[in-house]
NUFIPA-816385 format. One record per residue: residue in three letters; x, y, z of N, C-alpha, C, O, CB in turn. Coordinates in steps of 0.2 Angstrom, whole numbers, plus 5000, padded with zeros to 4 digits. Last residue first. Glycine has a CB too. Layout:
N
AlaXYZXYZXYZXYZXYZ...
//
This chain:
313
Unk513436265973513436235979513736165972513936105974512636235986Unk513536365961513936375966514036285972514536255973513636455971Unk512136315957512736315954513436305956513736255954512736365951Unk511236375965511336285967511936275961512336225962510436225964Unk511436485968511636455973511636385972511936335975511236475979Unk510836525952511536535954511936495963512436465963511536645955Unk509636495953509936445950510536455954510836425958510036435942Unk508936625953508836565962509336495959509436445963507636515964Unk509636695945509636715952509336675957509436675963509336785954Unk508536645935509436645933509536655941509636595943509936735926Unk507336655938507536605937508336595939508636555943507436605931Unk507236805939507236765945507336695944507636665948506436765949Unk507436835926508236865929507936835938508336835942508436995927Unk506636775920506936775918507536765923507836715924506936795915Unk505236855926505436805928506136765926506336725930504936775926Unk505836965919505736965927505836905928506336885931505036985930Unk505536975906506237005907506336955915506736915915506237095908Unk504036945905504436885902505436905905505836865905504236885891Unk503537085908503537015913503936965911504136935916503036985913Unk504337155899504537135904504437095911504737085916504537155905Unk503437105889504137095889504437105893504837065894504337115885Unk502237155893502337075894503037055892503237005894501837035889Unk501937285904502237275899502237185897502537165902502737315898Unk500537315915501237265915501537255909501437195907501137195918Unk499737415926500037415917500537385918501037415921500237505912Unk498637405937499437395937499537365927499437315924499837325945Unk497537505943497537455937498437465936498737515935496837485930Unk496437565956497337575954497037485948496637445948498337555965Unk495437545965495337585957495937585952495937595946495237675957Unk495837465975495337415969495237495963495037485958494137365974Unk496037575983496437515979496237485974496537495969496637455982Unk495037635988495337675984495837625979496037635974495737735990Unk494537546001494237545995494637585987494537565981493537575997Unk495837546008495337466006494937506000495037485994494737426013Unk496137676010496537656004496037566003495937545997497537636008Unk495637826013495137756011495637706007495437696001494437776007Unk496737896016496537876021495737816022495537786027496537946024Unk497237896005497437856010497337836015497537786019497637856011Unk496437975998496637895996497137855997497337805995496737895991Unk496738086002495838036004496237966003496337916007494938045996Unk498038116000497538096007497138076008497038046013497338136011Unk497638155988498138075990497938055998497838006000499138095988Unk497138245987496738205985497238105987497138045986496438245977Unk497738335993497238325996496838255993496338235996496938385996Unk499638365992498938335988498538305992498738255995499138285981Unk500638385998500138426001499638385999499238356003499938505999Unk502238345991501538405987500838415991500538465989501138365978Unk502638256000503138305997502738365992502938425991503638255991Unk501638156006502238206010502338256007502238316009502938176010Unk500938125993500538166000501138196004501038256004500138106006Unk502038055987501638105985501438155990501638205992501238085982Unk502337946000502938015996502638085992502738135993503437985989Unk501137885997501237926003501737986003501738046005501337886008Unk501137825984500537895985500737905993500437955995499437875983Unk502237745985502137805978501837845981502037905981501737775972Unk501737665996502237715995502337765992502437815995502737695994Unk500737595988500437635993501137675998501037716003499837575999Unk501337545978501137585975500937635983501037695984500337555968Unk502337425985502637475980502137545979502337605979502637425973Unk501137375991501437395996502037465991502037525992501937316000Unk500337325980500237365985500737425990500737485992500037335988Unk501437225974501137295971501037335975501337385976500637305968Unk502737155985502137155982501837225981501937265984501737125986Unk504537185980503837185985503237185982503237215976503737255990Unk506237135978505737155976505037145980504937085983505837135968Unk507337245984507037165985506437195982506337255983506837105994Unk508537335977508237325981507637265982507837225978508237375982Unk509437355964509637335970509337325975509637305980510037365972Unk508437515959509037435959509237445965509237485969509837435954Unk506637525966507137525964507937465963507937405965507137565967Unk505637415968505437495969505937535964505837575960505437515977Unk505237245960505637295963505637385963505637405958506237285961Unk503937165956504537195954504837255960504537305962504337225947Unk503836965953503737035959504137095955504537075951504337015969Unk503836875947503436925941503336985945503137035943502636905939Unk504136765952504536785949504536825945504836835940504736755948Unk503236755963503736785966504336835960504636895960504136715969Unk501836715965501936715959502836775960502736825957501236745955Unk501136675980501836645978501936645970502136585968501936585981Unk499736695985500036655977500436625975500436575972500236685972Unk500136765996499936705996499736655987499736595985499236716000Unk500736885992501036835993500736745994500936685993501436855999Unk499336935987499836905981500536855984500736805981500336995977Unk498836936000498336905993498936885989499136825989497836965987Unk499337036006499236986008499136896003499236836004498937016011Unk499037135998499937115998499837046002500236996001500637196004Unk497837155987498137145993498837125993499037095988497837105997Unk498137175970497637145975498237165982498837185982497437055972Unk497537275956498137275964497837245968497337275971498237355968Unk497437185944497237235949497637235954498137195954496637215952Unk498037225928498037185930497737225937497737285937498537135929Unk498637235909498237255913498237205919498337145917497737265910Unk499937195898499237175901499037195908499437185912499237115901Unk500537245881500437265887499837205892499337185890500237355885Unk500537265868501037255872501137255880501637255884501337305871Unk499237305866499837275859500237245864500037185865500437335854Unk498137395869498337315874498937265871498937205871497537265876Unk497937555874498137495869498537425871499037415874498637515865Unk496437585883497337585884497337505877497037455876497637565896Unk495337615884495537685881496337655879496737685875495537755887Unk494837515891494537535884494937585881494837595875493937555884Unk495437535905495537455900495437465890495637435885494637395904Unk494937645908495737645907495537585903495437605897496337625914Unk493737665915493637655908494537665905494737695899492937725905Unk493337665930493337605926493437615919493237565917492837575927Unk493637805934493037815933493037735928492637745923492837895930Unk494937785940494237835944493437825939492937835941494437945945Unk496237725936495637715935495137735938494737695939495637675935Unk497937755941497137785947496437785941496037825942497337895951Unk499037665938498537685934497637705940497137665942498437625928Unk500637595937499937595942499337675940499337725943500337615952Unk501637535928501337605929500737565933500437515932501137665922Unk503437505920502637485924502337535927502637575929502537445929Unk504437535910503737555909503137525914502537535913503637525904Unk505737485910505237485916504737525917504537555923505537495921Unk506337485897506637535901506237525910506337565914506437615897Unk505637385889506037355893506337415897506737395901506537315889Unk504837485882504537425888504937375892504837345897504037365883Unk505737535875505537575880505137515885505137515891505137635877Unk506237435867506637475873506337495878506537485883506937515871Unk505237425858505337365864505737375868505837335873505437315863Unk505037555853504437505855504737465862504537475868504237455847Unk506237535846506237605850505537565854505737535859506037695844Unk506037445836506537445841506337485848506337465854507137475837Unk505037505830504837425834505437425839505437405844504737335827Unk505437615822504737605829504737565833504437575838504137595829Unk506237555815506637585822506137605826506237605832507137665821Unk505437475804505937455810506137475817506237445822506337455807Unk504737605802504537545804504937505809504937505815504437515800Unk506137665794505837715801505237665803505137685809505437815799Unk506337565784506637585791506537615795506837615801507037595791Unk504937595776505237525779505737545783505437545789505637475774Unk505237715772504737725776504937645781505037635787503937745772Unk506337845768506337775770505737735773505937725779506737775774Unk505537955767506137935762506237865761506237825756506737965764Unk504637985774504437975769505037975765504938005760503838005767Unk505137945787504537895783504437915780503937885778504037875784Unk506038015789506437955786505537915784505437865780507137895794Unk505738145791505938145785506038075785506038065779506538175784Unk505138115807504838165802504938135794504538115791505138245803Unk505938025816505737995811505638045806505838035800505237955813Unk506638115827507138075822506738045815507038035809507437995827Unk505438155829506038205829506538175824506838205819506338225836Unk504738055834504438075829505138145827505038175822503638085832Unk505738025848505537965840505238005834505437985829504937895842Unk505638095858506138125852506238075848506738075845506838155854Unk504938015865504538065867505038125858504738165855504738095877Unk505437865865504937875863504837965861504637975855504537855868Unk506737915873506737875865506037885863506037915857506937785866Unk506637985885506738015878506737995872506738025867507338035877Unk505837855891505437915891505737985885505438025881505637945901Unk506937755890506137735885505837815887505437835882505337645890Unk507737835899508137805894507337785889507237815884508637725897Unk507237885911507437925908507637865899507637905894507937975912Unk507137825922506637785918506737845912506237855908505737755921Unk508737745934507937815931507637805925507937755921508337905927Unk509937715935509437725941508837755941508437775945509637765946Unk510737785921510737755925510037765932509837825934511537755925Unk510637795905510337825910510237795916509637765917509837845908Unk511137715894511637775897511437805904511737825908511637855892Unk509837585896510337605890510937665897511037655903509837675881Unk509137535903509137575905509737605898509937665898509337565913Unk508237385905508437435901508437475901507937495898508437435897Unk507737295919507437385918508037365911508337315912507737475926Unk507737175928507737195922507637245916507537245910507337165922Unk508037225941507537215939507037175933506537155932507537255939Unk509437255940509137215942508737195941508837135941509037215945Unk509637345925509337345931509237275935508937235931508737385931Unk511337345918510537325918510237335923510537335928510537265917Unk512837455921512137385921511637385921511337435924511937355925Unk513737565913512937565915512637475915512237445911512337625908Unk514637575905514737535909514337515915514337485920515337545911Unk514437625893514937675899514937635906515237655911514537755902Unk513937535886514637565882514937615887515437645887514537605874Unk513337415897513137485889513837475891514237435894512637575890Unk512937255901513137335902513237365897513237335892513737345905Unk512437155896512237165903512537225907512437255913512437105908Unk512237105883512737105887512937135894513437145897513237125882Unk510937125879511237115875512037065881512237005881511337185870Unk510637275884510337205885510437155884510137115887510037195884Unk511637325880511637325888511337265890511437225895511137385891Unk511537335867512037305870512137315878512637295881512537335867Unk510237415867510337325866510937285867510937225866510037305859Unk510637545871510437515875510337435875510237405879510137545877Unk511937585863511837585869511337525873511637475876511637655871Unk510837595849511037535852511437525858511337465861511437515847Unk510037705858509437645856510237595856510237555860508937665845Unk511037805858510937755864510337705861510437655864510737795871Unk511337825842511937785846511637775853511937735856512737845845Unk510037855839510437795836510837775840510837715841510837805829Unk509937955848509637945845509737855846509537805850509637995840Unk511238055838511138025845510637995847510638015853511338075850Unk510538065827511438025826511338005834511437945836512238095825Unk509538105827509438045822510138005826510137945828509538065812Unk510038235829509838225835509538145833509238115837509238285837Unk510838275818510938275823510638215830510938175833510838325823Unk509438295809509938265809510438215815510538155816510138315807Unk508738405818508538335814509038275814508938225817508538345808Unk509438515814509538475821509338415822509638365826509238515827Unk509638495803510038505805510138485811510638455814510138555803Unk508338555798508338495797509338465797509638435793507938495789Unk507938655804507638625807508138545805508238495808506738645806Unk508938755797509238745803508638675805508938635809509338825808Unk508438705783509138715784509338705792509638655794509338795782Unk507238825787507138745786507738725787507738705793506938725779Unk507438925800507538925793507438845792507638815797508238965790Unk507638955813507139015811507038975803506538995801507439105811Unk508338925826507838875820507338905816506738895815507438815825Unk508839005834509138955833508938885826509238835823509038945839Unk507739055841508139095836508639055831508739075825508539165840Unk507338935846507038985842507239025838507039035832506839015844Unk508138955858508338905853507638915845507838905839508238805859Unk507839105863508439085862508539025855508839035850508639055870Unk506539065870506639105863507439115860507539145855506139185864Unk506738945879506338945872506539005867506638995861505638955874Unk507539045886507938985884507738955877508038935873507838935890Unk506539115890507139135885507339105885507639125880507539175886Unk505639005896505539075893505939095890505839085884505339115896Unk506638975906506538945902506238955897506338925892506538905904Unk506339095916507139095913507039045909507539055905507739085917Unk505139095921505139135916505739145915505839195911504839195918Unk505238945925504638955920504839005917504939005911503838955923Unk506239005936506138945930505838945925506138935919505838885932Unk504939075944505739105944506039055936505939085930506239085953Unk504038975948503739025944504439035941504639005936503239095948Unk504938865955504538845949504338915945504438915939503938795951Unk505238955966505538945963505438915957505838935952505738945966Unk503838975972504039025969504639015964504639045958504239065973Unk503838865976503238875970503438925967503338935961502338885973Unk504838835984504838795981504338815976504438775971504738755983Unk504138945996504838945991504838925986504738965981505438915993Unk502938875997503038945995503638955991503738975985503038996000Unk502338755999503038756001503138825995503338815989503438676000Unk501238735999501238706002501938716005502138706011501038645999Unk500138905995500438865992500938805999501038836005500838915986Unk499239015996499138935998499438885997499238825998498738925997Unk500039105986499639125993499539045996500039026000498739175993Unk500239015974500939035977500539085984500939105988501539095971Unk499239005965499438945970499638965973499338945978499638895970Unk499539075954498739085958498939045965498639065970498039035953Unk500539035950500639125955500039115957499839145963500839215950Unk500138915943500938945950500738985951500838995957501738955949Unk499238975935499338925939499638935945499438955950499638875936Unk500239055925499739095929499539035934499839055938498939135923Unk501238985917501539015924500939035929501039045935502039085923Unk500738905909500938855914501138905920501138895926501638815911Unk500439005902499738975901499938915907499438895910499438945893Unk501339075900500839115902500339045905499939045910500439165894Unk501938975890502238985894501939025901502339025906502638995891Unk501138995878501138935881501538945889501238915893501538895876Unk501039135876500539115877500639045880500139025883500339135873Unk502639115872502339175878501639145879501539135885502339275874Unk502539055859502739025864502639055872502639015877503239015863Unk501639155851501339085853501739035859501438985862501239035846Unk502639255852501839255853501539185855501339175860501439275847Unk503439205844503839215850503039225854502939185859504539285850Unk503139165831503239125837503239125843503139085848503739095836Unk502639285826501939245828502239205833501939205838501439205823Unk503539435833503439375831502939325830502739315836503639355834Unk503939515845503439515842502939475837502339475836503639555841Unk505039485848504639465851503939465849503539425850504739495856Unk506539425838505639505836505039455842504739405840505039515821Unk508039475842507539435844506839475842506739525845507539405850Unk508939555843509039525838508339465839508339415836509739505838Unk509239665855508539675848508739605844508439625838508639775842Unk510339655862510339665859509739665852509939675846510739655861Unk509639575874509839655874510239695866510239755866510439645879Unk509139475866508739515869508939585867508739625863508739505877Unk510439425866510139435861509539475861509339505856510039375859Unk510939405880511239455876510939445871511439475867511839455875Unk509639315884509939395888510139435883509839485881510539395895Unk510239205876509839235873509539295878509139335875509239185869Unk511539175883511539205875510939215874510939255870511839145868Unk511039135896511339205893511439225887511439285886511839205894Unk510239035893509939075894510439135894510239195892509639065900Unk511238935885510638975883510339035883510339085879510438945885Unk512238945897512238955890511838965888511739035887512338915887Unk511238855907511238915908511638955902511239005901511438925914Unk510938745896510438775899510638845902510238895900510138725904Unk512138665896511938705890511238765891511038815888511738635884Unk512238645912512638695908512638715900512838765897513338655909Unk511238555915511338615916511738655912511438705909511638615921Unk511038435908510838485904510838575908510538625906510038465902Unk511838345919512038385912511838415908512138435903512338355909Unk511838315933511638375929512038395922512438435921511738445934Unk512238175928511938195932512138275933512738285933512038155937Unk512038125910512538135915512138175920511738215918513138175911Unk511038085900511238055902511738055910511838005915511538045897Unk510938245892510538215898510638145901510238135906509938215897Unk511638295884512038265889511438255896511438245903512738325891Unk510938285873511738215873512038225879512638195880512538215865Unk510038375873509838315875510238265874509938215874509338295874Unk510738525875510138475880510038425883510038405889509638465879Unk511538485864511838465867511238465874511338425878512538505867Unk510538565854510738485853511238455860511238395860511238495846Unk510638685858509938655861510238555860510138515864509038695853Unk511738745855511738695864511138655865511138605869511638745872Unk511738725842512338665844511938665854511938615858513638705843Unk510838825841510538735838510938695840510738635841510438725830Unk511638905847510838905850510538845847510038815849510238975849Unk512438945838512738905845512238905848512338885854513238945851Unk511738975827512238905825512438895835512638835837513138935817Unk511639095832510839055830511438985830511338945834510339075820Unk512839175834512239145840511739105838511439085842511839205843Unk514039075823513439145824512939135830512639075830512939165816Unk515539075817515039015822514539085825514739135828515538965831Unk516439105809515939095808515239055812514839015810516039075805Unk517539175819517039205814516439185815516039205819517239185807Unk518039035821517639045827517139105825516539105828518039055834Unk518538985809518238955812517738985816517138965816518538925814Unk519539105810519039115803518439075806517939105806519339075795Unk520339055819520039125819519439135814518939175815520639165817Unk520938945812520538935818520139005819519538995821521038925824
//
């Protein structure tokens, strides 16, 4: 046991927390605690010189990280909620070491293709998490499905589940397409239709009409934000979608012209104000991104849910 713990060296506990970041983001604050870890082990790596700041990396990540903080401090005299901007700047320069912490952590091929590894394993295990959710209407921690239809795999109430699978897909794939390249295909298409079942819908402020051309239409169909009045008079009920679980699902408008008033409340944003305060015309720019697999999810789960009373009766 002693020998064991020998050999566990601050770079080898800076690739196990960076790995633990993202197996415990599932859990409500659970990248706290490898986060502040971090940031202390690389304080004491500091303090102790084992880090060359000097570095091309450590240079190019100071310049990234320069390049998000000068913003915030320009803002922080006029800013909407001073505390709060300050406290973003304060963040920015402790996640700064947190970067050069997991850095030190990955200095050698060996370590990149280690966390690789790893991160393939967890990865793999919520991708199927989450088609056994779909699959069977609850994951492996007992996470339901959304209402809605959402596939949510581990991540419950949050569109975190298609947002890490996609974003740490090329993390998992690098090596397997060109070892395997037929199965890192496969796991695209998987990973692909999770994330469109995670509740990918998006309302798209189109300002200048040219979304339709830029946006890949594989999976996806475009549509207008018509009046709340308009759509109920359709009565297309079973394609409504819901704000959040558990709650009735409402016509787009009404969904999206919440979206931008919480904005306007919570950030100041002057430009959400106009666009509210010209919402008849400001509407017709919004373009609603409807994945078609979860339109095909929706109507489904309104079917199953108007049968259920005639079942019973």
């Amino acid at each position: 046991m002693t020998s064991f713990i020998r050999s566990i060296t601050p770079e080898l506990a800076a690739r196990f927390l960076g790995l633990m970041l993202v197996v415990m983001q599932p859990f409500t604050g659970g990248a706290r605690p490898p986060s502040v870890l971090l940031l202390l082990l690389g304080i004491w790596l500091l303090f102790q010189k084992r880090i060359d700041l000097n570095s091309i990396a450590a240079r190019r990540l100071a310049s990234v990280f320069a390049l998000l903080l000068l913003p915030v401090l320009i803002s922080l005299p006029g800013s909407f909620n001073p505390v709060g901007t300050a406290s973003v700047a304060l963040v920015l320069v402790l996640f700064f070491i947190v970067g050069l912490t997991l850095m030190q952590g990955l200095t050698a091929e060996d370590d990149h293709a280690w966390l690789q590894r790893w991160l393939t394993i967890v990865l793999a295990i919520w991708l199927a998490d989450g088609f056994i959710q779909y699959l069977f209407g609850r994951d492996l921690l007992g996470v339901p499905m959304g209402s809605d239809g959402r596939m949510m795999g581990p991540f419950p109430d949050n569109l975190h589940f298609g947002l890490f699978m996609t974003v740490l897909m090329p993390i998992m794939l690098w090596r397997m397409v060109k070892e395997h390249p037929l199965a890192a295909i496969a796991i695209i298409a998987l990973i692909g239709f999770a994330a469109g079942m995670s509740g990918g819908l998006a309302y798209v402020y189109d300002i200048d009409g040219l979304f339709a051309k830029r946006c890949n239409m594989a999976q996806v169909e475009l549509e207008e934000v018509v009046p709340a009045t308009e759509q109920e008079a359709l009565g297309n009920r079973e394609i409504w979608h819901s704000p959040a679980r558990g709650a009735d699902r409402q016509p787009d408008e009404v969904i999206l012209k919440s979206l931008v008033e919480r904005h306007a409340r919570y950030t100041g944003s002057e430009r959400a104000k106009e666009i509210l305060e010209n919402w008849g015309t400001e509407r017709k720019k919004f373009v609603k991104v409807f994945p078609t697999e979860y339109r095909r999810a929706l109507k489904e789960l309104y079917v199953a849910a108007q049968a259920k009373p005639a079942v019973a009766a």
